[in-house]
N, C-alpha and C positions, 0 to 999 in steps of 0.2 A: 504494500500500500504506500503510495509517496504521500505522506505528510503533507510536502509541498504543498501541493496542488491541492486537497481538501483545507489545506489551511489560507490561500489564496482564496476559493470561494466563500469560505465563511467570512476572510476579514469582508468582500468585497459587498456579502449580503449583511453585516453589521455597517458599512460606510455608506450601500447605497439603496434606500430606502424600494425602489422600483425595485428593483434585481431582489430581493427580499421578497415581496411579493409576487415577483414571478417566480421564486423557486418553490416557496408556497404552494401557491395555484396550479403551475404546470412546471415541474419540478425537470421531466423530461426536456422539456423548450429552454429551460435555462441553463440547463449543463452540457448543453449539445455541444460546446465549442471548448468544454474542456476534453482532456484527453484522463478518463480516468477508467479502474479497473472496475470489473462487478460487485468486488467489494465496497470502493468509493462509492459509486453510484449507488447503492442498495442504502447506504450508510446515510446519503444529503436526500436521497428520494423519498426517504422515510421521516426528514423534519417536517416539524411542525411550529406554528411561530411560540406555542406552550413548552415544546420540549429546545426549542433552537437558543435563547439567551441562557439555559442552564449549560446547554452542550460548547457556546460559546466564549461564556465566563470559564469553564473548566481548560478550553485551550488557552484562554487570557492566561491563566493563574500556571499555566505550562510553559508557558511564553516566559513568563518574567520570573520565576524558580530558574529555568534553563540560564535568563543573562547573572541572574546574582550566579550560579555557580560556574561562569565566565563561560559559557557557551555562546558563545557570543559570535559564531565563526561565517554566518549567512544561513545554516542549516534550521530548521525549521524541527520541533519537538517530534516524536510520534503521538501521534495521538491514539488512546486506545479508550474507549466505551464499558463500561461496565455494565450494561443492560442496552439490550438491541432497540436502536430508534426507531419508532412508526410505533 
């Protein structure tokens, strides 16, 4: 699973209000132009705008553990779910 790229679409549906709601509503039409595996897909296809600020703030709070323990390098956390979204 690239980190990456699922963490690219969440920042981009936390900064950009449209794109949030279209992944929402037609979750398929909004992802079409990333490149990502059945697992990503399954994983962003399954938010909801109820489950997406907790799954968000969990990668925030990932994010910035990572830089205080000087990870700091461009690389992007993993992210890993402790209960399956949708």
């Amino acid at each position: 699973m690239s980190a990456e790229t699922v963490t690219t679409v969440i920042r981009r549906a936390v900064a950009e209000q449209e794109f949030r709601t279209a992944l929402f509503a037609n979750p398929t039409a909004a992802l079409s132009d990333y490149d990502l595996d059945e697992t990503e897909r399954a994983a962003l296809t399954g938010l909801t705008a109820e489950n997406f600020d907790a799954m968000a703030g969990e990668l925030e709070a990932r994010m910035s553990k990572s830089t205080v323990l000087g990870v700091e390098d461009g690389r992007s956390p993993i992210i890993h779910w402790s209960e399956p979204l949708g």
